[in-house]
TORNUPA-665610 format. One record per atom (N, C-alpha, C, O, CB): residue in one letter; z, x, y. Coordinates in steps of 0.05 Angstrom, whole numbers, plus 5000, padded with zeros to 4 digits. Glycine has a CB too. Layout:
AZXY/...
//
This chain:
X127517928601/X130417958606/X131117858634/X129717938653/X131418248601/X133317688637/X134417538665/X135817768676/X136117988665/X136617258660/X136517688698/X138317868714/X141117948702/X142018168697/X138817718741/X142617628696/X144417618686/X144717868664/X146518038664/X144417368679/X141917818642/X142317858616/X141518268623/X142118438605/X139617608592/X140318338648/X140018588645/X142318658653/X143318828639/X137918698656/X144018578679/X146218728688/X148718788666/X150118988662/X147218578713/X148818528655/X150518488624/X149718788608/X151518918598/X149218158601/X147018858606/X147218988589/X146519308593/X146219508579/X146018848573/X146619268615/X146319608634/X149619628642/X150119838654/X143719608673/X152119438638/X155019508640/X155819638612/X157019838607/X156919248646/X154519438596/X155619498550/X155219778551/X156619938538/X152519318513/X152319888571/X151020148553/X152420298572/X153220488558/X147320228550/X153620338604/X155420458608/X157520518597/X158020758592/X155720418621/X159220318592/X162120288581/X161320458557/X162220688556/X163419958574/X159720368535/X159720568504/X159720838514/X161420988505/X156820538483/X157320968536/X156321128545/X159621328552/X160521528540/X154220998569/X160421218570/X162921348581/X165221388562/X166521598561/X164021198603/X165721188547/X168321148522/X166821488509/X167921708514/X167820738491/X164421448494/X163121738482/X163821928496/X165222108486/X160221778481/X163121928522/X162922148535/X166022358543/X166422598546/X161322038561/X167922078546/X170022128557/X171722298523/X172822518524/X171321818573/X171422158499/X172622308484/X171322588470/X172722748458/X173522148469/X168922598473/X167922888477/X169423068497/X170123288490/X165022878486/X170022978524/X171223118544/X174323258532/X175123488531/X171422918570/X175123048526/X177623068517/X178023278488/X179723448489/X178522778512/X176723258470/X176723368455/X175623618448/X176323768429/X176423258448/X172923648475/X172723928472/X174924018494/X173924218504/X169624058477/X176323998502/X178324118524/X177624148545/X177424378555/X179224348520/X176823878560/X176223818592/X174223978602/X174424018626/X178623868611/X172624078593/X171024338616/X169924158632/X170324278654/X168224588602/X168523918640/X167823838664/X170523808675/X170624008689/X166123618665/X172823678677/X174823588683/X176423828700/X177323788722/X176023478659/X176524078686/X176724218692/X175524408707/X176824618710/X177324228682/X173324378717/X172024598734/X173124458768/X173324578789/X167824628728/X173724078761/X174023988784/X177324068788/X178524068809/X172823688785/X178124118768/X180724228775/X181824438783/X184124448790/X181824228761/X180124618784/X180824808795/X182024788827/X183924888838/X178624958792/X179924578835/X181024498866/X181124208873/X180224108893/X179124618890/X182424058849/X184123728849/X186223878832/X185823998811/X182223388831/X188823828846/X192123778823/X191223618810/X190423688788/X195423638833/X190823328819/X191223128807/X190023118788/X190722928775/X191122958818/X188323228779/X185923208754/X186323458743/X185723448719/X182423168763/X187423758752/X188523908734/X190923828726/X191323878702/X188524158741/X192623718735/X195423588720/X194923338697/X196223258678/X197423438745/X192523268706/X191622978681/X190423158658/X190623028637/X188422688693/X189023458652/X187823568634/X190123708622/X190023738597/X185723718643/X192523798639/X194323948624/X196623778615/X198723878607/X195224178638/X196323538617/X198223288605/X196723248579/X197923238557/X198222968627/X193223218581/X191923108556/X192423298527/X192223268503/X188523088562/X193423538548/X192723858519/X195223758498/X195223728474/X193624358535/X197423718519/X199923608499/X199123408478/X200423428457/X202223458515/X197623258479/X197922938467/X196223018430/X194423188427/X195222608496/X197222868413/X195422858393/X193222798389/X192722618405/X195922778381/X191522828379/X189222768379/X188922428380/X187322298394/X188122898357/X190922328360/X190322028361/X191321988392/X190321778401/X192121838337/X192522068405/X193821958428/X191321978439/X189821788444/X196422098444/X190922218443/X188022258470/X186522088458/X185321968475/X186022608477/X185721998434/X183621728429/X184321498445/X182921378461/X183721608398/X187321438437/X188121198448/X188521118477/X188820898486/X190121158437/X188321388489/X188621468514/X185721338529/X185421168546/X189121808515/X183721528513/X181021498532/X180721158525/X180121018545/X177721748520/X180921068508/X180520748501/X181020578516/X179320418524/X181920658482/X184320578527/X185420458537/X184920528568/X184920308580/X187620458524/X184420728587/X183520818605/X180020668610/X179520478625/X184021118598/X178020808595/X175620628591/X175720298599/X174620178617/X174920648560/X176920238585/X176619928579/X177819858610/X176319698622/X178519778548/X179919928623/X180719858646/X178519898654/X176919708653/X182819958658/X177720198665/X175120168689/X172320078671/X170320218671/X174320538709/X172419868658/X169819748643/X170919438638/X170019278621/X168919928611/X172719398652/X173719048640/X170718838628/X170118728607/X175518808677/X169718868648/X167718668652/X166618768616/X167318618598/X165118708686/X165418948611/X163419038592/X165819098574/X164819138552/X161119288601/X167619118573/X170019118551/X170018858534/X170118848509/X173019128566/X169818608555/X170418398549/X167618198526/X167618058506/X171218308577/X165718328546/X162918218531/X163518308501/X162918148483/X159618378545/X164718538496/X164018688470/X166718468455/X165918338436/X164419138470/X168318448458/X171118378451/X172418528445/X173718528424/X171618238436/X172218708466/X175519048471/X176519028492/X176719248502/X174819438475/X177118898501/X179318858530/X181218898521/X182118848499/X179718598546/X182619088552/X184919158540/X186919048535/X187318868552/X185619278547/X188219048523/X190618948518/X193218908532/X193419058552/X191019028503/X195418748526/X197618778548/X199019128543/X199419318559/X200318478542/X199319078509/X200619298497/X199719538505/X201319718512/X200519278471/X197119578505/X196019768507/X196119888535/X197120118540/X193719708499/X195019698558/X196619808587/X198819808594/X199319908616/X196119708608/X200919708580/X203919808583/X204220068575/X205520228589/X205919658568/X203120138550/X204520438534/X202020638554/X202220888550/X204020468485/X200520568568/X199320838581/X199720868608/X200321078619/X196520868578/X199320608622/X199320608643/X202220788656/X201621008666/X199020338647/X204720728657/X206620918672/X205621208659/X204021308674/X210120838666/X206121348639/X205121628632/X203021698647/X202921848666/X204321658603/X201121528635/X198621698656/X199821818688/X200022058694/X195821428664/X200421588704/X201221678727/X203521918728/X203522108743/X201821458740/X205721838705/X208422018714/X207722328708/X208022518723/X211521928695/X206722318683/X205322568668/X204122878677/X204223128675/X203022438659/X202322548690/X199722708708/X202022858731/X202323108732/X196622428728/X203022738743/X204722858775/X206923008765/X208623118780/X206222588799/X207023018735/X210123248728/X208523478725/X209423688735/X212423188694/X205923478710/X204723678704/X202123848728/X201024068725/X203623568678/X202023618752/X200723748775/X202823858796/X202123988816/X198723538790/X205423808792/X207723938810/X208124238790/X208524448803/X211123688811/X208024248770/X207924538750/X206024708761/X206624948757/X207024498717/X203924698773/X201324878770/X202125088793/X203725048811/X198024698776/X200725288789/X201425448811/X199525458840/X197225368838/X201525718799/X200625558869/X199425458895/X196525598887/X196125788873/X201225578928/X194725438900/X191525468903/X191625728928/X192425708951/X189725108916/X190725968915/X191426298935/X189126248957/X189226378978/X190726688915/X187226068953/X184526098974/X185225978992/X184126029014/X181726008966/X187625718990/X188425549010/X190925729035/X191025679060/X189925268990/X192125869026/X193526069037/X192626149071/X190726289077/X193126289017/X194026059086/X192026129115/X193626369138/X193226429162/X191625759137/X196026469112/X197026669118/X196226929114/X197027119128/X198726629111/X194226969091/X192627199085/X190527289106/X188627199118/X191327149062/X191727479103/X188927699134/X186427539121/X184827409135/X188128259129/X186127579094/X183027509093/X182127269098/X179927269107/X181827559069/X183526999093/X183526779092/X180426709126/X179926779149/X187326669092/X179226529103/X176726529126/X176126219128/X174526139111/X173526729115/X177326019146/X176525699148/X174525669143/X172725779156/X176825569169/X173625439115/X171725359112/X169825259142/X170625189164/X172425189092/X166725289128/X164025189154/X163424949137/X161724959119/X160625439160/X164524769141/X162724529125/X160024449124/X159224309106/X163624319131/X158224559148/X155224579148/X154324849127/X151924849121/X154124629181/X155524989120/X155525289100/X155725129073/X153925119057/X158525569105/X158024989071/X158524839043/X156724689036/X156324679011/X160524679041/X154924489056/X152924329049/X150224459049/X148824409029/X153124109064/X148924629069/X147524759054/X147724829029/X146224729012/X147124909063/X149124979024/X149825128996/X149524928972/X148624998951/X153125258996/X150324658976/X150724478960/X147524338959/X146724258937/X153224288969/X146124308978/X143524208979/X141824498954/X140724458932/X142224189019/X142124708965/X140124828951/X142024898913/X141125038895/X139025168974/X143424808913/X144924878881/X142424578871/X140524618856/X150224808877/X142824428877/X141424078880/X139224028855/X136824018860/X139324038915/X140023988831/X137723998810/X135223808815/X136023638832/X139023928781/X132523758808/X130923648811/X132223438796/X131523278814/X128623758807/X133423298781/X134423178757/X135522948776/X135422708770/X136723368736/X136523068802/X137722838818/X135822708833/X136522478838/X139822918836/X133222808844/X131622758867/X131822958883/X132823178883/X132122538879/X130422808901/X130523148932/X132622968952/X132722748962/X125723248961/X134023208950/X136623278969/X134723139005/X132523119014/X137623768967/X137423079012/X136822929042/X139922929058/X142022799056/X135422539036/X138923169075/X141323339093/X141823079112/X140122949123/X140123669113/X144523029112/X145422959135/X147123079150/X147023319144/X146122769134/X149123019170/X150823159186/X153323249162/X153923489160/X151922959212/X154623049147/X155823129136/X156023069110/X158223109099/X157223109147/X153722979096/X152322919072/X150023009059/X147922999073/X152022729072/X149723109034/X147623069019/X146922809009/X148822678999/X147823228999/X143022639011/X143522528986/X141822548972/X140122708980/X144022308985/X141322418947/X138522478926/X138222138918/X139721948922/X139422738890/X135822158909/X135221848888/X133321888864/X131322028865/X133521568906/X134321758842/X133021828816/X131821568808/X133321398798/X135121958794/X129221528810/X129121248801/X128421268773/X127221458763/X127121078816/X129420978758/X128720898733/X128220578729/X129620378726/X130820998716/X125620638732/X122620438729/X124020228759/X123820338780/X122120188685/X125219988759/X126319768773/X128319878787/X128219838812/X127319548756/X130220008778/X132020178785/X133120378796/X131220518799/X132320208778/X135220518806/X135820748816/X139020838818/X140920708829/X134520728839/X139121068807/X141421258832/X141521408844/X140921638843/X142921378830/X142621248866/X143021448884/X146921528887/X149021408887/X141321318915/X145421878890/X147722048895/X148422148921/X146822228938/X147522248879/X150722148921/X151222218950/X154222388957/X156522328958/X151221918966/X152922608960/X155722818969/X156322788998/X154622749015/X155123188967/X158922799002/X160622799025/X161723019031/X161523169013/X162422649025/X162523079046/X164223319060/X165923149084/X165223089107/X161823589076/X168323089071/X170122989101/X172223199114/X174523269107/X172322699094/X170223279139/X171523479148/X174323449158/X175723649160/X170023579165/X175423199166/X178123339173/X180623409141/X182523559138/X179723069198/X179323229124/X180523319105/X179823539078/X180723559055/X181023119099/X177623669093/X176823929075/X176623879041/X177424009022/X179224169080/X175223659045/X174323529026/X171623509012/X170423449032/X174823349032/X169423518989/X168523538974/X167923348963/X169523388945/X169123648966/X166823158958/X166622968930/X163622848925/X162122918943/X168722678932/X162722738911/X161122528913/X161122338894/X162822388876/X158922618917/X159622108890/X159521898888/X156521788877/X154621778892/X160421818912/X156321698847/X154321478850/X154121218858/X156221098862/X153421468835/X151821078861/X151920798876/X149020698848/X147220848842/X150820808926/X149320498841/X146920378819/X145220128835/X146419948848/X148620238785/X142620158831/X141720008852/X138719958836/X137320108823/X141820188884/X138319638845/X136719558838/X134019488855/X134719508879/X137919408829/X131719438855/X129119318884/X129919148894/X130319158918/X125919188879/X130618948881/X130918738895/X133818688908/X134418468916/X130118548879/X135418898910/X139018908916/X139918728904/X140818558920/X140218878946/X140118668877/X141318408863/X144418568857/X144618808851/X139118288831/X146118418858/X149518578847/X148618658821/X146418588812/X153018328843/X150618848806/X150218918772/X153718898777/X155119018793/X148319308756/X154218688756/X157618638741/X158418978735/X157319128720/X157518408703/X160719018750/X162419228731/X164619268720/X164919318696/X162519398737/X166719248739/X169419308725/X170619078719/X172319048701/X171319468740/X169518868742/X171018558731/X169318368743/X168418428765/X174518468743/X168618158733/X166517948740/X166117908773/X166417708787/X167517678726/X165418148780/X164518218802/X162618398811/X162318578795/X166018258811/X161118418833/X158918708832/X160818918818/X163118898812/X157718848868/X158919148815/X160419408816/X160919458851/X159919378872/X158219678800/X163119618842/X163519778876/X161419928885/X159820018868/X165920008878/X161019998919/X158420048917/X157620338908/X155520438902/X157419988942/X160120428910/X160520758894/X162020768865/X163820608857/X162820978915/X160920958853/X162520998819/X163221318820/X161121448822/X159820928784/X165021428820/X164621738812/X163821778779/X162721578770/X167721898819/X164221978761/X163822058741/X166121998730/X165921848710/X163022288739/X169122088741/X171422078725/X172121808735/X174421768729/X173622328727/X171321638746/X171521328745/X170721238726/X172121078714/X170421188763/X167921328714/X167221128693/X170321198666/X171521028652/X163121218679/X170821478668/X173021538647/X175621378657/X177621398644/X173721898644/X175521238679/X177521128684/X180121298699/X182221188705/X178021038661/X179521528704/X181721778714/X181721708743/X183421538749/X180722148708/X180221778761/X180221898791/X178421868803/X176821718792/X180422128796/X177221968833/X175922038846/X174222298848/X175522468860/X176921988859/X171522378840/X171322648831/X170622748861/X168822708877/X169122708805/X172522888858/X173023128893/X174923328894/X177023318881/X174222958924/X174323478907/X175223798910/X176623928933/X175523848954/X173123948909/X178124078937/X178524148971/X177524438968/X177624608950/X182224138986/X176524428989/X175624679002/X176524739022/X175524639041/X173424709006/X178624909026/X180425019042/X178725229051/X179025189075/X183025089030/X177425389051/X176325679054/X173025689049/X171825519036/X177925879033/X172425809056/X169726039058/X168926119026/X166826069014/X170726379077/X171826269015/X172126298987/X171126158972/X169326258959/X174126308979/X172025828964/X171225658966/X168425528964/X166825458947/X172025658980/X168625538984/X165125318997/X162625438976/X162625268959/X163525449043/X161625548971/X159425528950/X160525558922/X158625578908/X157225748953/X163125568905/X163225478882/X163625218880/X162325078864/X164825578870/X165725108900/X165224838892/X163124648904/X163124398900/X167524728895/X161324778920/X159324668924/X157224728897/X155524558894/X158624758951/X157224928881/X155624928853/X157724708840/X156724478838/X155425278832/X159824718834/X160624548810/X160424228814/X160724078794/X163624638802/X159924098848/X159023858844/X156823778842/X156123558833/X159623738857/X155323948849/X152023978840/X151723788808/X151023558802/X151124408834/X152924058793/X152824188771/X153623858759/X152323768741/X154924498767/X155923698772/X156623548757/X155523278756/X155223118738/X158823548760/X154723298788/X153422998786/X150323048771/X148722868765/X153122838823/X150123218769/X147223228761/X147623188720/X145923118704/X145523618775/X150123258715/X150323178688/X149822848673/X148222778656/X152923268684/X151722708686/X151222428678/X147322338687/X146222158674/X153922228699/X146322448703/X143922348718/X142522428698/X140922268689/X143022448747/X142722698682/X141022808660/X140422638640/X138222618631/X142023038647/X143822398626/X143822288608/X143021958616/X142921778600/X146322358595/X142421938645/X141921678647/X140421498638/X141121258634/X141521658662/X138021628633/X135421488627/X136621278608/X137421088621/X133021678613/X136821268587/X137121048570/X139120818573/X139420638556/X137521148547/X140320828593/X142420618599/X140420428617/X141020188619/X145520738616/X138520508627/X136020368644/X134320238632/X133020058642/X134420518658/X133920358602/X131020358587/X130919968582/X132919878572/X130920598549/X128719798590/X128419568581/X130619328600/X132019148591/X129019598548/X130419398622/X131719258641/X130119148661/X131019018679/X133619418652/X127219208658/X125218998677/X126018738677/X126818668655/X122318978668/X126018528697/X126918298704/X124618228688/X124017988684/X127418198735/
//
């Protein structure tokens, strides 16, 4: 297999990979989506927009969502999206999402009026987040204001990488897909992939990140990004399998 012909086909087995994954999400009623919501609006207002929709909608929803953040591997298959199709989602998604994240009620841990209220330690959060750290990812590698891990598969690798941006009491991380020889892999449009992917990117939604306003805070959502990036890493293996140059 060529370069060409492996990167081509380590995008197909993402894109199927995520389209699956994303309407499982949807249909069992967001629980990854939602643990990151607890501390993202923007992604609890996109789960409590999806609960409204019919079932065929949320199909047509994750479809048309997918295929955007998968152009490239949309196109190989012959599912690109359509004009129609990003007209009827595209404004909703956005208006939807921000009618139904202005509804939610204030986050009480963020509150810096409460006697108890205790400013997050962002060195407390990343510890905490290093040792939650499944073997599934690799071994954790502390930096000042990062975790990272690497999982190799055979030629291949991900590496994961949590952030903590302290002035914005922020949370997230990020995979990056990486090859020995640093060759690009095609992703969203006949171009490398970006050098980061989150999880709810491949679904086409967001940026997967959290605020941590507080103390309160700092070790749950330091378990639940653990918890999450280490999910997709569990199911990776086979999107790798038979990609030796």
């Amino acid at each position: 297999m060529n370069l060409n012909e492996a990167q081509n086909t380590f995008a197909v087995r993402l894109y199927e990979w995520s389209l699956r994954d994303f309407l499982r999400e949807l249909e069992s009623g967001c629980p990854l989506m939602s643990m990151v919501g607890l501390n993202n609006y923007h992604v609890a207002g996109f789960v409590a927009w999806t609960k409204t929709l019919s079932l065929a909608d949320r199909q047509a929803l994750a479809n048309a969502l997918v295929r955007y953040a998968h152009e490239h591997a949309a196109s190989l298959k012959g599912e690109a999206l359509t004009e129609q199709e990003a007209k009827r989602w595209n404004k909703p998604f956005y208006e939807q999402s921000t009618i139904h994240m202005h509804q939610l009620p204030p986050l009480t841990s963020a509150d810096r009026t409460l006697p108890t209220f205790q400013p997050v330690n962002p060195d407390h959060c990343l510890d905490a987040l290093a040792a939650s750290i499944s073997p599934v990812l690799g071994k954790p590698r502390r930096r000042r204001s990062s975790v990272h891990c690497t999982r190799k598969f055979g030629g291949w690798k991900i590496a994961t990488e949590f952030t903590f941006l302290r002035r914005d009491e922020n949370l997230r991380f990020e995979y990056q897909f990486v090859r020995k020889d640093g060759a690009p892999i095609i992703g969203h449009s006949c171009v490398p992939f970006p050098p980061h992917r989150t999880l709810f990117f491949f679904y086409g939604v967001s940026m997967t990140s959290v605020v941590v306003p507080s103390e309160q805070d700092s070790e749950p959502m330091a378990k639940v990004m653990a918890k999450l990036a280490e999910y997709f890493v569990s199911q990776a293996e086979p999107l790798f399998e038979g990609l030796g140059l």
